[in-house]
N, C-alpha and C positions, 0 to 999 in steps of 0.2 A: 504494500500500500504506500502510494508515494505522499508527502504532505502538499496538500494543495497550497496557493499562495497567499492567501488568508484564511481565517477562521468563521466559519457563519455565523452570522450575527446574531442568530435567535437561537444559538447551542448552548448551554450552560456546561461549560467542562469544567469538570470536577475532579479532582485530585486525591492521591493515598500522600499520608502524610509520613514523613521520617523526620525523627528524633536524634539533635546531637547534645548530648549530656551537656552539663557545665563541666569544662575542663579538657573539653578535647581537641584533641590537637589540630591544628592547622597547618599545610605548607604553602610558603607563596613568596613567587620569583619576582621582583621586582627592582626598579634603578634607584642606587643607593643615594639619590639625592631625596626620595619621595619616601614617609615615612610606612613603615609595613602595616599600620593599622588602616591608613585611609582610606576612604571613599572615592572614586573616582567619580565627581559631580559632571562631567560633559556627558552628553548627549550624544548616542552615535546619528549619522545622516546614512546616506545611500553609500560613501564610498569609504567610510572608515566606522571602525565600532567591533565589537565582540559578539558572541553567540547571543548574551541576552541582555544586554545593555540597553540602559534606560533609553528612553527616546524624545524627542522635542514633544509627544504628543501626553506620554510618559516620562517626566524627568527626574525618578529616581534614580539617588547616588549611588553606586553598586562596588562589591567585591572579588575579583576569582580567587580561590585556591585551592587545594586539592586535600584529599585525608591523607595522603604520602608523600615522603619527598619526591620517587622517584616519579610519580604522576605531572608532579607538580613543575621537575622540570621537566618530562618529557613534552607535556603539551604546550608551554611556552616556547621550547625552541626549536620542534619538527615541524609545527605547521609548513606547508606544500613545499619541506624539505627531500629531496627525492636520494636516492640512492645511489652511491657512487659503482659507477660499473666496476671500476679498476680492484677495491674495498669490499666490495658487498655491503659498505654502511652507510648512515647517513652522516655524512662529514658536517660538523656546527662552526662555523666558522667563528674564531677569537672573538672579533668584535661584535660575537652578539652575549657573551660570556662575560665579556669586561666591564668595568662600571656597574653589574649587576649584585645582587644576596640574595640567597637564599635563606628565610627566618621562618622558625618555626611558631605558631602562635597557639593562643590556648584560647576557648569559648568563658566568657566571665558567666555567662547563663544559658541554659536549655534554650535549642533553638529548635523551631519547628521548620522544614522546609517539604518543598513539592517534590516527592519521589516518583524520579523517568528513570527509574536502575533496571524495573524488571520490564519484565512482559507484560506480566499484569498490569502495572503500576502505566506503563503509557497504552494500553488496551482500555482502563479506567477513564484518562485523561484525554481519548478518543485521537492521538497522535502518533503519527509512524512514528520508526527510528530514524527518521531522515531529519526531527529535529535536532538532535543529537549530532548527528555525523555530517550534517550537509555543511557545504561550503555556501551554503546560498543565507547569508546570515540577513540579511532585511526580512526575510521570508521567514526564519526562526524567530527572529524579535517577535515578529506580527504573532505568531502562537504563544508566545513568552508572555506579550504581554496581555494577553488574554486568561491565559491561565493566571497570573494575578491578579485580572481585575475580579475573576470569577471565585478567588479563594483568597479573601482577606485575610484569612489566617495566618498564610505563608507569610514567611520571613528570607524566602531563599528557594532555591534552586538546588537541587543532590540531583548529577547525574554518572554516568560511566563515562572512563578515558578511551578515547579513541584508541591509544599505545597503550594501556599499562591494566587491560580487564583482569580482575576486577576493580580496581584502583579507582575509585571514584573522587569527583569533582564536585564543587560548592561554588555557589555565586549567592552573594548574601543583599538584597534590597535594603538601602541603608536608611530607608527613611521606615523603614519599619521592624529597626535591632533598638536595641539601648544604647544612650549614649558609652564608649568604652566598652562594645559588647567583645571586644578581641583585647587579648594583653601580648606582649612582644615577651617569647621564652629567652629562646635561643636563635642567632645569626652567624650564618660562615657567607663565606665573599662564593660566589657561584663559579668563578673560574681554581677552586680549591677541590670542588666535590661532583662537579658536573662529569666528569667520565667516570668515576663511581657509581653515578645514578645512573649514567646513560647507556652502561653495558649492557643491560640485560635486555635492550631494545634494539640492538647493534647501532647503534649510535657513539659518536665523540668529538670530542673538540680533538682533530691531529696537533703534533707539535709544531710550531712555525718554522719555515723554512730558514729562516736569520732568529736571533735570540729574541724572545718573545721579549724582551723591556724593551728594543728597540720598537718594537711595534705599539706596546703598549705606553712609551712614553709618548710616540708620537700623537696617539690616539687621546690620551689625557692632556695632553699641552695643547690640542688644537680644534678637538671637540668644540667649544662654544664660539671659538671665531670663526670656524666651517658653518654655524646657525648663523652667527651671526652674518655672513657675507650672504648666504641666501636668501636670510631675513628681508635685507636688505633689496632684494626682488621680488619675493614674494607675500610677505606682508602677512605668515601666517606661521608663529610659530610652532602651534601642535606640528602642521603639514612641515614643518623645515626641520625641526628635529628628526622629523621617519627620516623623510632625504637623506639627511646625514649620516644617519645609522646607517640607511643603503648605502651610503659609497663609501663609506669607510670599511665594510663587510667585504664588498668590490677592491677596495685597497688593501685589506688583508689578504685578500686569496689571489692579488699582483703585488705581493710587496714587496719581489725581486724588480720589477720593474721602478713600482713607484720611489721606492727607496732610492734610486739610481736618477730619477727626475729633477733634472733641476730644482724646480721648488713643489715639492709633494704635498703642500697646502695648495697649489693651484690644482693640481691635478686631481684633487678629492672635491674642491670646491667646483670644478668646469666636472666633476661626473653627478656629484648633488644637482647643479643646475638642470643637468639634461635631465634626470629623475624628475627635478620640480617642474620642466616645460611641458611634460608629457601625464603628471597631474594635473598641469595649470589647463590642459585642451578636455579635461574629464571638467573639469570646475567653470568652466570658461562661462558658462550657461548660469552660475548662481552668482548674486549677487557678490560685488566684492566688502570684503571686514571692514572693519575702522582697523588702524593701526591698535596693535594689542599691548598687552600690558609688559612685553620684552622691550617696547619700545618709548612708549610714553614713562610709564611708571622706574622704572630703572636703566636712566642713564648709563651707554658703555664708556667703562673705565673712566668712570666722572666726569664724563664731558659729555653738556645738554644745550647742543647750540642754538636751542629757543629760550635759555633763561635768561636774554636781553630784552626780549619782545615782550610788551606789554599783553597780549592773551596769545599765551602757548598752543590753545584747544584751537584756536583756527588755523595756525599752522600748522601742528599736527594734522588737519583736514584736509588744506590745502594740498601737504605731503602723501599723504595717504589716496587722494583722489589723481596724484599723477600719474601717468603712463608707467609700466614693470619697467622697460627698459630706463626711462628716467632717473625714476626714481632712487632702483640701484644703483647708478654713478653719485647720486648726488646725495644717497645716506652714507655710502660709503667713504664720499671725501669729506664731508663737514659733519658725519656726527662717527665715524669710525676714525677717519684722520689719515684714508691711506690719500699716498701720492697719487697722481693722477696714474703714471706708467705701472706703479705695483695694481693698480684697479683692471689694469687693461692685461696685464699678464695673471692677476686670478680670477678675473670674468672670462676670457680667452678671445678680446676684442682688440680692434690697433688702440692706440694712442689716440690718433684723432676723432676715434669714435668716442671716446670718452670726453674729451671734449667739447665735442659738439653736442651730444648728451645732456652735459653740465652747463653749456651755455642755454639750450632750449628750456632744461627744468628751471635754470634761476629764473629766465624766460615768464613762463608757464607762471610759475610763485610771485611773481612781481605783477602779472594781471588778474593774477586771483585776489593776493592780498592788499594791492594797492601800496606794495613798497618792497624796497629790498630787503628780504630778511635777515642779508646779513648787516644792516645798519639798524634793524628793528624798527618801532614803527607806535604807531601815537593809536589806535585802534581801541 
């Protein structure tokens, strides 16, 4: 039985319920800047989001993790990872290992969640197993969140690992746990224990081809200026951070190459971009953000070169509303601070393009705001 692509609207689907004691255990992969209890409050859309993640129509905060370690990392770092012919495994590549922990949590209270483990249990709930196992996740949400509108009781989601049966998975609705319903046990760094966990799925991170600090320093020293030069085009942090993570994975599995590159921040920054142009033709169609809170809210490296202008917010507008191509020359040179020639060897454009770029956005800014912004202005 395949699951249709919505839920009919006069079916009441009803639910078996599973119980997790107080005090049990939780595993959950997550990047070591973001704390292992929270809530993840965004909203997934049509092209980014998890199996049951809250929705713009539904915007509860939510959790994954799993009852195992190894569940826990297996399904954060196989997804549509394929198998190497040469291996017979699934190779993990470093940098999706690095910056990551693995922490194990505990439940402060009894929680009640919608049990999809058995047959029975999604036979009850009137749902194939294709909610489970599809990669078609808008189509899952739409049953997800049906089944929680239909069973207020639920607090979460218990279902089975794709990898690791019987190893089941937990997604917790966080606007209906207690506040503090997880407490943080224990945390190891995920590139310490990840081929421990990941043996028994034929999976691993292999050893890097050059000393892995060299890889891994690079990756820690230039992480947030790879966001931030994308940023700087695309105007959407969530979406520039994946970017990044993709080609920094790309430049793990070439690091013979890129290591050898002139300058290997351009060469991760011009393959982030090609990633974000070919988001940006999927996005082209939705509205575009305001500048987000990478950019207005936290000045890089202390320097906010609207804090002469008497209203910031219409700059920031102005900024925000010009052309990708503009606008990345011209956050880059006055609120990043590169030279004109370093912009044009990490964008992978001439010199005069950049230029003429930076002359049209001051351009652009100067008939929007009725002055030059960089002499400020009486507004």
């Amino acid at each position: 039985m395949s699951l249709p692509a919505s839920p009919p609207s006069t079916q009441q689907l009803q639910a078996l319920g599973a119980e997790l004691p107080a005090d049990t255990p939780l595993y959950r992969v997550h990047r070591k800047r973001f704390s292992s209890t929270a809530f993840n409050p965004r909203p997934a859309d049509t092209y980014t989001g998890g199996r049951f993640d809250g929705t713009p129509e539904d915007p509860y905060p939510y959790l994954y993790a799993a009852r195992t370690p190894e569940a826990a990392v297996a399904d954060t770092l196989l997804k549509a990872l394929p198998f190497d012919p040469d291996s017979g495994m699934r190779l993990v590549p470093l940098a999706a290992v690095v910056d990551r922990q693995l922490t194990q949590l505990r439940t402060a209270h009894p929680l009640l969640l919608i049990d999809l483990t058995t047959a029975e249990s999604l036979h009850v709930a009137g749902v194939s197993s294709e909610i489970l196992f599809s990669d078609n996740f808008v189509r899952t949400r739409a049953w997800s969140a049906a089944l929680r509108r239909h069973n207020p009781w639920a607090q979460g989601i218990l279902w089975p690992s794709r990898y690791r049966r019987p190893h089941q998975l937990v997604m917790l609705f966080g606007d209906r746990c207690a506040p503090q319903v997880l407490k943080e046990h224990t945390a190891w760094p995920l590139e310490d224990r990840a081929n421990e966990l990941l043996a028994c799925v034929r999976a691993a991170v292999p050893p890097p081809l050059l000393p892995a600090k060299s890889f891994d320093d690079f990756f820690k020293a230039h992480f947030l200026q790879v966001c931030r030069i994308l940023n700087a085009r695309q105007n959407d942090w969530e979406l520039v951070q994946e970017a990044t993570s993709r080609s920094f994975e790309i430049a793990y599995r070439k690091w013979p190459e890129v290591s050898a590159h002139p300058n290997p921040v351009a060469w991760v920054a011009v393959t982030g971009r090609r990633i974000l142009n070919r988001a940006y033709q999927k996005l082209a169609s939705r509205p575009e953000r305001p500048l987000n809170d990478s950019f207005t809210g936290r000045p890089c490296d202390g320097r906010d070169f609207a804090s002469t202008t008497v209203d910031k917010i219409t700059l920031y507008t102005a900024i925000g509303n010009l052309p990708r191509d503009k606008r990345e020359c011209l956050v880059m040179h006055y609120v990043y601070g590169y030279p004109i020639n370093e912009i044009a060897e990490l964008v992978d454009i001439p010199v005069g393009t950049v230029k003429s770029r930076l002359s049209a956005a001051r351009k652009d800014l100067k008939e929007s705001l009725g002055y030059d912004f960089r002499e400020g202005g009486t507004r």
